[in-house]
MDAnalysis code that builds the backbone (N, CA, C; Angstrom):
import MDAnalysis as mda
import numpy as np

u = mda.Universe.empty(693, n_residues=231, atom_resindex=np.repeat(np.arange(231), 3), trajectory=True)
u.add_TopologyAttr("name", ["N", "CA", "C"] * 231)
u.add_TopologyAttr("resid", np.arange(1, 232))
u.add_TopologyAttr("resname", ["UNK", "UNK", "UNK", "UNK", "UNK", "UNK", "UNK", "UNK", "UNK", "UNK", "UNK", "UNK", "UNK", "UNK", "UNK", "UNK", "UNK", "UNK", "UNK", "UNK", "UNK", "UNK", "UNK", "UNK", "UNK", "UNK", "UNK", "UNK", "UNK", "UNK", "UNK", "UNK", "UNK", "UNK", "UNK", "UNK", "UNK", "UNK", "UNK", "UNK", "UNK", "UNK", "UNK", "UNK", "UNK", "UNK", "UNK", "UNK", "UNK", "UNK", "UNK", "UNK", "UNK", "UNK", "UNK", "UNK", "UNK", "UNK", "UNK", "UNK", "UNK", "UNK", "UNK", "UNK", "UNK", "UNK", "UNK", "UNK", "UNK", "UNK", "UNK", "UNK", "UNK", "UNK", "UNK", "UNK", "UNK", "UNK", "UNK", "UNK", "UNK", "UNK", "UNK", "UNK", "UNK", "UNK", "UNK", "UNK", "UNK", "UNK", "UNK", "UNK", "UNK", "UNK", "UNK", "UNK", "UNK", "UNK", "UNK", "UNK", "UNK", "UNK", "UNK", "UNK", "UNK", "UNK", "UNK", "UNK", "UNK", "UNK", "UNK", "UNK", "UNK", "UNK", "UNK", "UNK", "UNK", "UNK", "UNK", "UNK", "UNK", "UNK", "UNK", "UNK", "UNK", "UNK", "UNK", "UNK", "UNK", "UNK", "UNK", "UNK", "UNK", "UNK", "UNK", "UNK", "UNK", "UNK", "UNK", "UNK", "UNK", "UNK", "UNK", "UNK", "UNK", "UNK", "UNK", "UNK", "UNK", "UNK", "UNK", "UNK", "UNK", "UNK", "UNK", "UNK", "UNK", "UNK", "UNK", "UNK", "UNK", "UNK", "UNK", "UNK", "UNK", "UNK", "UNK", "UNK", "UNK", "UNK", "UNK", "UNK", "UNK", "UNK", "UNK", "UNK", "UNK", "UNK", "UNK", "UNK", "UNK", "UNK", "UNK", "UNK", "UNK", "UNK", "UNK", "UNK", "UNK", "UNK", "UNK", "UNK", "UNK", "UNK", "UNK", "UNK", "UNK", "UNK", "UNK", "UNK", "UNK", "UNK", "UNK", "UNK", "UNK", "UNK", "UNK", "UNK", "UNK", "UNK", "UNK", "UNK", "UNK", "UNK", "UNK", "UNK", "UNK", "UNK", "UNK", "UNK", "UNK", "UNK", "UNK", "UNK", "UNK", "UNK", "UNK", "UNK", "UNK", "UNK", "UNK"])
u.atoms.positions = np.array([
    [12.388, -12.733, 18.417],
    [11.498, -12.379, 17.313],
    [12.121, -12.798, 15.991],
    [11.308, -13.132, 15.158],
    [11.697, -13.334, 13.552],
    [10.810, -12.824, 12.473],
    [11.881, -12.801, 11.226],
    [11.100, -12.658, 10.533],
    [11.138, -13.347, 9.026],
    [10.065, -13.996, 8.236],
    [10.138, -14.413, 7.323],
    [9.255, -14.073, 5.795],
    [9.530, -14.359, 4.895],
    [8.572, -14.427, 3.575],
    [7.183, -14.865, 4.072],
    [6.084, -14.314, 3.662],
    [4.516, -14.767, 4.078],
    [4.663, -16.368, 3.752],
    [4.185, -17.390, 4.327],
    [4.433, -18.896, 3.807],
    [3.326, -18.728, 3.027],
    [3.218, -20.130, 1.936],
    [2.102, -19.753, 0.619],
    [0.950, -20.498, 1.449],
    [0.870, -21.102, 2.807],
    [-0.464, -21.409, 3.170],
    [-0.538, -20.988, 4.005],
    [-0.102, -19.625, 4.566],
    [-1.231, -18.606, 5.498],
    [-0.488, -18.673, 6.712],
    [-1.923, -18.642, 7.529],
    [-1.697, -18.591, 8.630],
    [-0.948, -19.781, 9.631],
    [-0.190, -20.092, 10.172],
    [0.742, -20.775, 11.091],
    [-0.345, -21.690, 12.215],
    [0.127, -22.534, 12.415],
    [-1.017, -23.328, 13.610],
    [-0.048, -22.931, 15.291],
    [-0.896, -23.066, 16.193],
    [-0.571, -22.609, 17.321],
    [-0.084, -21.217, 17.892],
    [-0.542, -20.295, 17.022],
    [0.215, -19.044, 16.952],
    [-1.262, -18.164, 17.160],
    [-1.044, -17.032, 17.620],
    [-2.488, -15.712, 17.690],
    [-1.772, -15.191, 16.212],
    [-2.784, -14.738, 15.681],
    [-2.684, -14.255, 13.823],
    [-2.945, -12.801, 14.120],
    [-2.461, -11.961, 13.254],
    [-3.322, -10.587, 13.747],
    [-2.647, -10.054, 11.567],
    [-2.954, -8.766, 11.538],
    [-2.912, -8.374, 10.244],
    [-2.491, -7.259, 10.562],
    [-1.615, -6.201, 10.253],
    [-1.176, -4.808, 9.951],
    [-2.637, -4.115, 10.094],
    [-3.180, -4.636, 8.751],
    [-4.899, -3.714, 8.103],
    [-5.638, -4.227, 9.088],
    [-5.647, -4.870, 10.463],
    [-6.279, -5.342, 11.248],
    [-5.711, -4.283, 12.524],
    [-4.863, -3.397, 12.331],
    [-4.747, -2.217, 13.356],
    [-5.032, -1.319, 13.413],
    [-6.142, -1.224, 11.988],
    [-5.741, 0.198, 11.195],
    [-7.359, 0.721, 12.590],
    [-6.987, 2.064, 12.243],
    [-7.472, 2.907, 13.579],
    [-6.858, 2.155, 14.785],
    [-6.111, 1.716, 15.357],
    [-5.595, 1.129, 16.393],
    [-6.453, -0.082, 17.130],
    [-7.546, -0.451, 16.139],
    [-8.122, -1.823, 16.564],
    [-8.698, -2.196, 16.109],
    [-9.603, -3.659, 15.944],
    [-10.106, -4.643, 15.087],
    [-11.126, -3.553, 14.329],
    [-11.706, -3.465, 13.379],
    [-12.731, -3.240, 12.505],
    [-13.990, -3.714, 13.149],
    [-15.115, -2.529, 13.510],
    [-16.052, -3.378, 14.188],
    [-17.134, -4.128, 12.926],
    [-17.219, -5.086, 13.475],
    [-18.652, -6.244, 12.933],
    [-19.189, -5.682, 12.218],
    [-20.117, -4.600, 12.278],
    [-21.495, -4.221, 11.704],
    [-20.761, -3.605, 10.465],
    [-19.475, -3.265, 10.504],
    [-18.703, -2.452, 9.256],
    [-18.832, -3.309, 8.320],
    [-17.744, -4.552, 8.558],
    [-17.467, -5.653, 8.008],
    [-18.804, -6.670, 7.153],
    [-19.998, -6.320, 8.149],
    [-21.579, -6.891, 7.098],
    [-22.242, -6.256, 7.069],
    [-21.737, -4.618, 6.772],
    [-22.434, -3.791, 6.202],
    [-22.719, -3.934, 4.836],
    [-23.386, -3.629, 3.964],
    [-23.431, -4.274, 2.028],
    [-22.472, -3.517, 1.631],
    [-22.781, -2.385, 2.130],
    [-21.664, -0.829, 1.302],
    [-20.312, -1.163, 1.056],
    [-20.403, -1.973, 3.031],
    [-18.619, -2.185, 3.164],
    [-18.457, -3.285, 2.006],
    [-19.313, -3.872, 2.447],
    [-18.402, -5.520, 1.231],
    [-18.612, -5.348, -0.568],
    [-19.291, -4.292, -0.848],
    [-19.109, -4.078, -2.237],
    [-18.117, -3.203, -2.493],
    [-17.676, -2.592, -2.001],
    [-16.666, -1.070, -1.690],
    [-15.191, -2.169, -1.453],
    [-15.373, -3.575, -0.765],
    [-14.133, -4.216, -0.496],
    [-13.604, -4.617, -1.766],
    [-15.007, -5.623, -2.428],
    [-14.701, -6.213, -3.726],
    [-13.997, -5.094, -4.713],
    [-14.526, -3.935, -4.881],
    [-13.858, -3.213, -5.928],
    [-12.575, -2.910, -5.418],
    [-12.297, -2.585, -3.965],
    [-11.102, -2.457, -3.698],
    [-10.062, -3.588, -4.103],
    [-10.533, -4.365, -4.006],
    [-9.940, -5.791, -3.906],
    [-9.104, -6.031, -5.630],
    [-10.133, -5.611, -6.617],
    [-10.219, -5.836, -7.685],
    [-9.084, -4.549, -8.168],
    [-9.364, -3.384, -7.965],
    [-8.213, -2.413, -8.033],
    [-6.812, -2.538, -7.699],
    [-6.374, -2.868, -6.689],
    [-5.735, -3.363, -5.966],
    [-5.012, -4.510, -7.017],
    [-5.408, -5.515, -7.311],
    [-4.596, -6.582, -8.372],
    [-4.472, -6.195, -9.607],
    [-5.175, -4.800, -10.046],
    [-4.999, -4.071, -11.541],
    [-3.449, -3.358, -11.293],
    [-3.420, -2.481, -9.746],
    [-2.203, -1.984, -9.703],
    [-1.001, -2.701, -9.543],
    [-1.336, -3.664, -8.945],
    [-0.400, -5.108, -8.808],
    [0.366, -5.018, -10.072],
    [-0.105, -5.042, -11.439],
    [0.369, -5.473, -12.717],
    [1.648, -4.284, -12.718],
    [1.721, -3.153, -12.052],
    [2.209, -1.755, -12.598],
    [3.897, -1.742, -12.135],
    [4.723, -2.294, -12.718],
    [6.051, -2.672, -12.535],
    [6.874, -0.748, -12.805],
    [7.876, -1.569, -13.228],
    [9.358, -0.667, -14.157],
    [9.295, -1.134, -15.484],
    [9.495, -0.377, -16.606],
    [8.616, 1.090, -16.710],
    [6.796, 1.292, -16.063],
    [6.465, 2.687, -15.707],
    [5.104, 2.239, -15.126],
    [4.466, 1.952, -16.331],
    [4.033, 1.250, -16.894],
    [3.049, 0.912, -18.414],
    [2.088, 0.282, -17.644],
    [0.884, 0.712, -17.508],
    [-0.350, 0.244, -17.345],
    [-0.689, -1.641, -18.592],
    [-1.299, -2.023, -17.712],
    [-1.853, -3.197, -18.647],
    [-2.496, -2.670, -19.818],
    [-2.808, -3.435, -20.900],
    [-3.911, -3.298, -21.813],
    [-5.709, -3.584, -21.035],
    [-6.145, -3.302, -22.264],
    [-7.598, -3.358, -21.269],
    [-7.848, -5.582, -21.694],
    [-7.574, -5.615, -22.362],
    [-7.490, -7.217, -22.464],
    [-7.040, -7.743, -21.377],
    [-6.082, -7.536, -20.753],
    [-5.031, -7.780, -19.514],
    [-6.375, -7.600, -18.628],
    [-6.764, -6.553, -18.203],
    [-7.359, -5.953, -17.054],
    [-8.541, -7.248, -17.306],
    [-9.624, -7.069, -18.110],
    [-10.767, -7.575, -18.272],
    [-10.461, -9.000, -17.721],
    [-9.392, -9.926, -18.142],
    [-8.498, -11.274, -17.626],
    [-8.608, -11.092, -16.578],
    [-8.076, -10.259, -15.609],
    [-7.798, -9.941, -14.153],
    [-9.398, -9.892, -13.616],
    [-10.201, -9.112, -14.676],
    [-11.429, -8.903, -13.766],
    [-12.253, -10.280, -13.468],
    [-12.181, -11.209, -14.598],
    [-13.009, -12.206, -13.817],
    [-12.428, -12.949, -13.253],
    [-11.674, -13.255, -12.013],
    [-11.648, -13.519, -11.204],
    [-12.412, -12.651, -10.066],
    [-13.096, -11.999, -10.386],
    [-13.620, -10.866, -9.643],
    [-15.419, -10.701, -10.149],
    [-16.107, -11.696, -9.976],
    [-17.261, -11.937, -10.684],
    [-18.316, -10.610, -9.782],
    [-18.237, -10.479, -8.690],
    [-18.925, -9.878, -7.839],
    [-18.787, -8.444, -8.344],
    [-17.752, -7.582, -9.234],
    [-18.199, -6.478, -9.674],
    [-18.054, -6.237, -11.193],
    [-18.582, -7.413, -11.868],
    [-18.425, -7.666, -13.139],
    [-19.099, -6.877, -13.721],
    [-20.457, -6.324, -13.488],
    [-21.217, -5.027, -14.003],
    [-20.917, -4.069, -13.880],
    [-19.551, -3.525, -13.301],
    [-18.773, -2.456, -12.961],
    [-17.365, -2.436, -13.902],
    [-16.971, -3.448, -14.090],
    [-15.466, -3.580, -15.090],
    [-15.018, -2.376, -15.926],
    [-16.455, -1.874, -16.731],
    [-15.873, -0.885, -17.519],
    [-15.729, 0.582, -16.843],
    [-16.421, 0.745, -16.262],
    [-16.748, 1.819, -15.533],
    [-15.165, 1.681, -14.961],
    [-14.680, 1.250, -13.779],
    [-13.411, 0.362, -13.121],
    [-12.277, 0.661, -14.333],
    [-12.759, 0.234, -15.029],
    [-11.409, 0.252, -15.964],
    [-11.023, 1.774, -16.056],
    [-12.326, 2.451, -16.491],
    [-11.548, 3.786, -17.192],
    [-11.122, 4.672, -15.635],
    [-12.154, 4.547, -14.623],
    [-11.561, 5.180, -13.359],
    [-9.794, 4.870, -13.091],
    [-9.343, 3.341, -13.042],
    [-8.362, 3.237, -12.921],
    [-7.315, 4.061, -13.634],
    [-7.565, 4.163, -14.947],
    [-6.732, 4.596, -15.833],
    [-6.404, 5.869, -15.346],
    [-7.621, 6.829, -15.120],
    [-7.453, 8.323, -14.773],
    [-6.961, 8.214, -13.656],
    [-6.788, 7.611, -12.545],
    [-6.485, 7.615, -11.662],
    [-4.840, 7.781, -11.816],
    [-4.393, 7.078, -12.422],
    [-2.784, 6.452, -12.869],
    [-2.553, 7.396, -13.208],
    [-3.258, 7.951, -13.585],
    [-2.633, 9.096, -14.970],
    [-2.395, 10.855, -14.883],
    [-3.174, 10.427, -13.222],
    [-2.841, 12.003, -12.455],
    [-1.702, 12.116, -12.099],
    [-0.881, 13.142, -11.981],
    [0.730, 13.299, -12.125],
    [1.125, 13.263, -10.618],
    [0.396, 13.078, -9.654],
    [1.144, 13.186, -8.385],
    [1.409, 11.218, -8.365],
    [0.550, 10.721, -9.285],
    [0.245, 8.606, -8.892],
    [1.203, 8.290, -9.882],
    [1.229, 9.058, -10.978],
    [2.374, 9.160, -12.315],
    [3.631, 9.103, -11.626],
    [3.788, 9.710, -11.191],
    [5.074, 10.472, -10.477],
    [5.827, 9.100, -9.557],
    [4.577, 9.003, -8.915],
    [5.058, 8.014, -7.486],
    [5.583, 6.424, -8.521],
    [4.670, 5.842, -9.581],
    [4.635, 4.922, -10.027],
    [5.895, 4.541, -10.879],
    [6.347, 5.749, -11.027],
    [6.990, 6.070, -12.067],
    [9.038, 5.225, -11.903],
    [9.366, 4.772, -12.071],
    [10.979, 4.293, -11.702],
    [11.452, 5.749, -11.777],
    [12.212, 5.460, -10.741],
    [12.931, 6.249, -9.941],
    [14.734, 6.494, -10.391],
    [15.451, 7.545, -10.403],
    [16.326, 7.612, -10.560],
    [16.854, 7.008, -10.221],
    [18.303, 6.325, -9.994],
    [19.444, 5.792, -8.982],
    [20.037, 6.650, -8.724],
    [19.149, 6.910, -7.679],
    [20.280, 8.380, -6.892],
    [19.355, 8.457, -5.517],
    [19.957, 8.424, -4.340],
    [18.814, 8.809, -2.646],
    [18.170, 9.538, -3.109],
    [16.704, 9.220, -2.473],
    [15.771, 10.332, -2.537],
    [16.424, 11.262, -1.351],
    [15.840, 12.148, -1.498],
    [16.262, 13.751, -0.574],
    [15.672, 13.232, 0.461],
    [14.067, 12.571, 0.622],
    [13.558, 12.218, 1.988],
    [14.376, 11.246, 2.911],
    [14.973, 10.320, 1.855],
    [15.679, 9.448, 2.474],
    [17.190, 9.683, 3.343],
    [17.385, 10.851, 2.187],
    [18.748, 11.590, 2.685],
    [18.847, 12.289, 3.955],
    [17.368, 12.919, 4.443],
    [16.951, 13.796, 5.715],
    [16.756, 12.662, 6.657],
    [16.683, 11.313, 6.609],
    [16.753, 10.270, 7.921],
    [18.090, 10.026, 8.132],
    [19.291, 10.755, 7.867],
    [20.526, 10.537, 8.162],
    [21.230, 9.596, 6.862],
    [20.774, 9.339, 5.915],
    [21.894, 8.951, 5.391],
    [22.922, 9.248, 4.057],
    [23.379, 9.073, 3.624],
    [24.753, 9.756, 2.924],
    [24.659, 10.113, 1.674],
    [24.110, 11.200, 0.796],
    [23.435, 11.790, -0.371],
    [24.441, 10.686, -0.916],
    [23.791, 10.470, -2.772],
    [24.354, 9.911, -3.845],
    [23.703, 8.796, -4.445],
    [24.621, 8.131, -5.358],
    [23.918, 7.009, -6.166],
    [23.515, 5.913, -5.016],
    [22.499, 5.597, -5.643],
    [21.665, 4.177, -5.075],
    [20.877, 3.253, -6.197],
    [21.043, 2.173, -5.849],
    [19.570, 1.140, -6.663],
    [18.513, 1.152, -6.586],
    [17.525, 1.773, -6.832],
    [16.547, 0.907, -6.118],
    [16.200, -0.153, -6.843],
    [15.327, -1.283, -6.131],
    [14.570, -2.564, -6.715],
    [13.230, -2.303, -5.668],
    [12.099, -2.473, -6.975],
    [10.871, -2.563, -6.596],
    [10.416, -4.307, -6.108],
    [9.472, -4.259, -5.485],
    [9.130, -5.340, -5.071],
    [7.486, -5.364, -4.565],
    [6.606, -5.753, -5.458],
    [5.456, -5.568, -5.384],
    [4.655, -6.671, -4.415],
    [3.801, -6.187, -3.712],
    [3.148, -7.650, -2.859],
    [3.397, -7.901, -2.483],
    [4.496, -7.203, -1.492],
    [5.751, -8.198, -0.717],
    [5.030, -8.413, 0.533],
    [5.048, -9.810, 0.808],
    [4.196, -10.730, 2.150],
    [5.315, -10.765, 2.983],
    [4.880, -11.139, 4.185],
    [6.032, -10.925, 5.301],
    [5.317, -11.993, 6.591],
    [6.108, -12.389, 7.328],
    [4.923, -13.163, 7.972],
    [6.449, -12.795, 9.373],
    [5.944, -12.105, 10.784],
    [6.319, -11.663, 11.524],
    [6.237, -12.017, 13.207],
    [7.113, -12.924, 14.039],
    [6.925, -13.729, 14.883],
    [7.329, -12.557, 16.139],
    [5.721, -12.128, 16.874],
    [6.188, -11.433, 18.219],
    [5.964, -11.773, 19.330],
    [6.008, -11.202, 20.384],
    [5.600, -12.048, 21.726],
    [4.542, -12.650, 22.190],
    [3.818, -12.169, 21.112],
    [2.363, -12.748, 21.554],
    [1.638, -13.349, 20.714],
    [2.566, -13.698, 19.533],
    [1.657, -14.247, 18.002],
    [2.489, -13.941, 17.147],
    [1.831, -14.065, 15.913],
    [2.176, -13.785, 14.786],
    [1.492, -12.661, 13.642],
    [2.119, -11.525, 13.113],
    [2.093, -10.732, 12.481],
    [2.156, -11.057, 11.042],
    [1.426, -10.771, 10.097],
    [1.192, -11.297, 8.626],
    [0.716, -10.172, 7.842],
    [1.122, -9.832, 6.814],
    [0.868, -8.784, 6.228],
    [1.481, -8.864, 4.644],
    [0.977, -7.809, 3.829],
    [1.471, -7.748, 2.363],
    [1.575, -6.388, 2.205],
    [3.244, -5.611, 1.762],
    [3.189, -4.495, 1.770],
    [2.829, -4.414, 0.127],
    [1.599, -3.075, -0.100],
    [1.697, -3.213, -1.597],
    [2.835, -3.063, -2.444],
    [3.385, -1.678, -2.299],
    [4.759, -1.182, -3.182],
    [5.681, -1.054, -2.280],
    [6.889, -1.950, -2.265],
    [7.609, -1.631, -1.645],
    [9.309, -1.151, -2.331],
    [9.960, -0.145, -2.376],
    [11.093, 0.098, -3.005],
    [12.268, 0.346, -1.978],
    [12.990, -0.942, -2.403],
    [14.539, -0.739, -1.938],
    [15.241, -0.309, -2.331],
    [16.480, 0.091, -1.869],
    [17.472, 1.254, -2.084],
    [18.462, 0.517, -1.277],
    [19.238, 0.222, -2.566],
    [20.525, -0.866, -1.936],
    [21.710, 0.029, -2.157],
    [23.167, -0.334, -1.964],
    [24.246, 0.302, -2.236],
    [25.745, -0.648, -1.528],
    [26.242, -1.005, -2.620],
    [27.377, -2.388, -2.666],
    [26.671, -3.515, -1.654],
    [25.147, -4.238, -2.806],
    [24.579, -4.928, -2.677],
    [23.624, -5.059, -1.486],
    [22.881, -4.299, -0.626],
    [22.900, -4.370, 0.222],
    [21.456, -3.502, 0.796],
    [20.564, -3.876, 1.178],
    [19.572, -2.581, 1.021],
    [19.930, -1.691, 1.841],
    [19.854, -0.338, 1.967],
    [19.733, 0.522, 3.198],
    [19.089, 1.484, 3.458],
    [17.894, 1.179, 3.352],
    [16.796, 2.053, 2.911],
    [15.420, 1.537, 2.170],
    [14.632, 2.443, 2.633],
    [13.163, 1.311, 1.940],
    [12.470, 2.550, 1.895],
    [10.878, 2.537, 1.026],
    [9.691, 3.495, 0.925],
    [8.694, 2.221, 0.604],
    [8.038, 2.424, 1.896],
    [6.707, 1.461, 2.175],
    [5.565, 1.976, 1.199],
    [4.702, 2.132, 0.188],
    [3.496, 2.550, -0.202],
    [2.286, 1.756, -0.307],
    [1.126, 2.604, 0.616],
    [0.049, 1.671, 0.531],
    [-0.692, 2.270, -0.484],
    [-1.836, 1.592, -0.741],
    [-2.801, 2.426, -2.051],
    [-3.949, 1.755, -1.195],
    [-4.754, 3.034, -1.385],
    [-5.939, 2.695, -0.871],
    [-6.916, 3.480, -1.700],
    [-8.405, 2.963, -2.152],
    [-8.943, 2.762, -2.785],
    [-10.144, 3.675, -2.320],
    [-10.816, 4.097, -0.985],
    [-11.527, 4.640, -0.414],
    [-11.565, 6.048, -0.899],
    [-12.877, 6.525, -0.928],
    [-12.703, 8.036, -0.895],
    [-12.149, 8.715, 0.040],
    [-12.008, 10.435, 0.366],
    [-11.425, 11.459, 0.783],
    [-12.072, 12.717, 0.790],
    [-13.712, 12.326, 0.554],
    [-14.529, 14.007, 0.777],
    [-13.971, 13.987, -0.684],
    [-14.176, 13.005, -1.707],
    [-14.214, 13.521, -3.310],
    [-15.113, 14.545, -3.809],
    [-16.602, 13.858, -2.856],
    [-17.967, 14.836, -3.635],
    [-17.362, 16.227, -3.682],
    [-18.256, 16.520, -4.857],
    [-18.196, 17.997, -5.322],
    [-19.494, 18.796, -4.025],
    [-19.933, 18.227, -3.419],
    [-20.609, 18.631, -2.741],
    [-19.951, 19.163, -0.765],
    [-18.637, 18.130, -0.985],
    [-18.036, 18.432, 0.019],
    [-17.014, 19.809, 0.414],
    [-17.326, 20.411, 1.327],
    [-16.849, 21.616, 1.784],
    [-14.935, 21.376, 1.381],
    [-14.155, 22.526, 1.233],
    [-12.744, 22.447, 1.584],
    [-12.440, 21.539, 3.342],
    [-13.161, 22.783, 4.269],
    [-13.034, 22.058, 5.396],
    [-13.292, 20.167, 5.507],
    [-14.654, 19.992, 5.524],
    [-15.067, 18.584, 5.114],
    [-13.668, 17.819, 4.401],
    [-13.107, 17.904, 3.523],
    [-12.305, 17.333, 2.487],
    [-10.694, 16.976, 3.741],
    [-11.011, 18.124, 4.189],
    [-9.739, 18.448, 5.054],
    [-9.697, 17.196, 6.382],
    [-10.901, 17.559, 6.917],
    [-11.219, 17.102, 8.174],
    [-11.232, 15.064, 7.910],
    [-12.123, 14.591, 6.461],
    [-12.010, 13.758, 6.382],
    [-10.710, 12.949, 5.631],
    [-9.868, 13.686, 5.359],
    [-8.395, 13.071, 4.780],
    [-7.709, 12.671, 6.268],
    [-7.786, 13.682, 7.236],
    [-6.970, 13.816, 7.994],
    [-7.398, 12.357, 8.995],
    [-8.563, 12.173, 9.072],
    [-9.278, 10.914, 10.055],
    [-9.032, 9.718, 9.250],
    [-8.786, 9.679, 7.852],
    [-8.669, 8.656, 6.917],
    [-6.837, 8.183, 7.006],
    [-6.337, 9.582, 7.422],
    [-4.963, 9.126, 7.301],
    [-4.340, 8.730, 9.082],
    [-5.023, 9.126, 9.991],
    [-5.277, 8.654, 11.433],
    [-5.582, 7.140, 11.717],
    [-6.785, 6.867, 10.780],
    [-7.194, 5.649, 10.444],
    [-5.756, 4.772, 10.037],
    [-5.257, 4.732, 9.049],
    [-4.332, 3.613, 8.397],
    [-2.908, 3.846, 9.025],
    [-2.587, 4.686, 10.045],
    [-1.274, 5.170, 10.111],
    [-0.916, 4.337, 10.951],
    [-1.286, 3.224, 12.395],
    [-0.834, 1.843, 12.551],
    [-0.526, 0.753, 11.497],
    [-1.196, 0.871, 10.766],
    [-0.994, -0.280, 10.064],
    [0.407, 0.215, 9.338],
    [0.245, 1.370, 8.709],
    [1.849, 1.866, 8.196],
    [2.725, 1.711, 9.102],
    [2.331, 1.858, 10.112],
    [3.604, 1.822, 11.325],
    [4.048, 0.265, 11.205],
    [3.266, -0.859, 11.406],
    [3.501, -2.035, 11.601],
    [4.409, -2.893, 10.188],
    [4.006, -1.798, 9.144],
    [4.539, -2.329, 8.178],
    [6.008, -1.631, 8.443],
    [6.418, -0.521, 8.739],
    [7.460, 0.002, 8.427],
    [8.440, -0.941, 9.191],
    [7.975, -1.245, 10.406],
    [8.875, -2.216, 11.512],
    [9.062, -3.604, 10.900],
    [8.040, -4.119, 9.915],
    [8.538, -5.428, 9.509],
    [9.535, -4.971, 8.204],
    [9.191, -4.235, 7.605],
    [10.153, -4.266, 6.915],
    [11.520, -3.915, 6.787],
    [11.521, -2.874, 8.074],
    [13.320, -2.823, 8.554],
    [14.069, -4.262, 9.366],
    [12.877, -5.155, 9.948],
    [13.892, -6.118, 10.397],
    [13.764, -7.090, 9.530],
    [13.151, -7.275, 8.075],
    [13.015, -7.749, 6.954],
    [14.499, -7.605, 6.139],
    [14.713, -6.425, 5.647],
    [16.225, -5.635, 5.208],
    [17.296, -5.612, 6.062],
    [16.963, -5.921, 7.840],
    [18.236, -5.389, 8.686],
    [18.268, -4.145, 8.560],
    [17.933, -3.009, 8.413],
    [17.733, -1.815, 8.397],
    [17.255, -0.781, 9.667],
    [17.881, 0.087, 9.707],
    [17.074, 1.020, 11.080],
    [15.961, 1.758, 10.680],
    [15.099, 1.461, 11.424],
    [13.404, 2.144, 10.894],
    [13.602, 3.369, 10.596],
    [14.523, 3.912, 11.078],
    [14.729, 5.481, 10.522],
    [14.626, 5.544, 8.926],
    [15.107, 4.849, 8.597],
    [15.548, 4.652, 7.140],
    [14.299, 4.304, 6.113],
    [13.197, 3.575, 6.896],
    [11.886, 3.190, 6.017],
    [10.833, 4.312, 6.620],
    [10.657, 4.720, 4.990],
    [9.100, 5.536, 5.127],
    [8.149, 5.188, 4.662],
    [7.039, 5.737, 5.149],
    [6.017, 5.081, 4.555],
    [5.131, 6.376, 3.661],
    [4.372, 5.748, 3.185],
    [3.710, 6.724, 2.109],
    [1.893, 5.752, 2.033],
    [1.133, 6.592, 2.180],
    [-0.572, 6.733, 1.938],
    [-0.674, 6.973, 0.541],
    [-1.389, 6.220, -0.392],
    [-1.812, 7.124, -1.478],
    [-3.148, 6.929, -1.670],
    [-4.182, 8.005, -1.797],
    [-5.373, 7.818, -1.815],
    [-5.876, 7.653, -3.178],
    [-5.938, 6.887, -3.840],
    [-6.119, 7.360, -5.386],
    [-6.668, 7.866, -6.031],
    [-8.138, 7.488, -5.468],
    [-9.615, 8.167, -6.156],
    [-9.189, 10.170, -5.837],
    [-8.651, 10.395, -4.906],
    [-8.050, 11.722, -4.764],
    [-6.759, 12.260, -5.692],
    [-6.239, 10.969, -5.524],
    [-4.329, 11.347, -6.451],
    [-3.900, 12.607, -5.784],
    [-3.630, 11.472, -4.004],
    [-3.294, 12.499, -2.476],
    [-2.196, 11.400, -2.286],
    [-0.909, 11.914, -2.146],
    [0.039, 10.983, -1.533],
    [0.181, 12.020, -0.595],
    [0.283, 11.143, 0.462],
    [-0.044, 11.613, 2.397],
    [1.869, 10.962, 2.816],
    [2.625, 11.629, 2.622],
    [4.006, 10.812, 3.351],
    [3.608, 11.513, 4.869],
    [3.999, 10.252, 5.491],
    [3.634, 10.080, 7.202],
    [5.195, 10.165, 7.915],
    [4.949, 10.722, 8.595],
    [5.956, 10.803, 9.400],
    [6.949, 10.088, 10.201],
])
């Protein structure tokens, strides 16, 4: 098995292709989802969110709205939505659990990281946004882009990682939805994506040389401002 940087033209010839987000519930996405209208307007905005958070480095400083609006047209399909989009994003960022997560991190182990066995104290981390990975297994090839990914090095060296996906979907937001409801549908939403976290966590420990013990992964739902750490 190997593993490399995503190549900048895709997919590999002679190889079966498969995607992380192509496991999510433990198998392909059926058809009728995929050309449903709902689904493919619900993708585009995802899509479009998704490259707004892209911009969100060390320090977290959000873009300007000039920045964003730039970003949006490449995104013509929810161009009657931009403003609306814009200010959601913002609030979104700006809830203290997405604050928090976005936020640079001390140099020091996180405590979670410290409870997978390894040795409290100072650490680096280095963020690394978009990180593509392109993953050779017995039966094909594995390709994927983790959104946020933060390493945690120590005398140069990573030993340790926190995988974060962001996902864009609701969570039983309506005000109309029961506690239970809210409950029941986080929990099927986080059932849903938790292969694909899995698949990411494995490329990215033999990415670092690292023992998977050491990489966690993290859900963040945003439209909720629910970070789900998975087990």
């Amino acid at each position: 098995m190997g593993l490399a940087p995503l190549p900048p033209t895709g997919r590999r010839r002679g190889r079966a292709w498969r995607t992380p987000s192509g496991q999510e519930g433990g198998s392909a996405v059926a058809a009728r989802a995929l050309l449903d209208a709902g689904s493919v307007a619900a993708r585009a905005v995802g899509t479009l969110l998704h490259t707004w958070i892209e911009q969100v480095g060390w320090p977290a400083t959000l873009p300007d709205d000039a920045t964003l609006a730039t970003i949006a047209r490449d995104h013509p399909a929810v161009a009657d939505q931009v403003a609306t989009l814009r200010a959601d994003f913002r609030r979104m960022c700006a809830a203290p659990a997405i604050a928090a997560l976005l936020a640079e991190p001390a140099p020091l182990l996180p405590e979670r990281l410290v409870r997978t066995g390894l040795a409290p104290g100072p650490a680096v981390p280095v963020l690394r946004r978009e990180r593509g990975f392109a993953l050779a297994v017995d039966d094909g090839l594995v390709q994927g882009i983790v959104d946020r990914l933060v390493e945690w090095h120590r005398d140069g060296r990573a030993v340790a990682a926190e995988v974060i996906d962001f996902k864009f979907d609701g969570i039983g937001d309506s005000a109309r939805a029961t506690p239970a409801e809210r409950q029941r549908i986080r929990a099927d939403k986080t059932a849903f994506y938790t292969p694909q976290l899995e698949a990411y966590r494995d490329a990215v420990a033999r990415l670092l040389s690292i023992d998977e013990r050491h990489v966690t992964t993290t859900l963040v739902f945003m439209r909720s401002a629910a970070v789900v750490e998975l087990a």
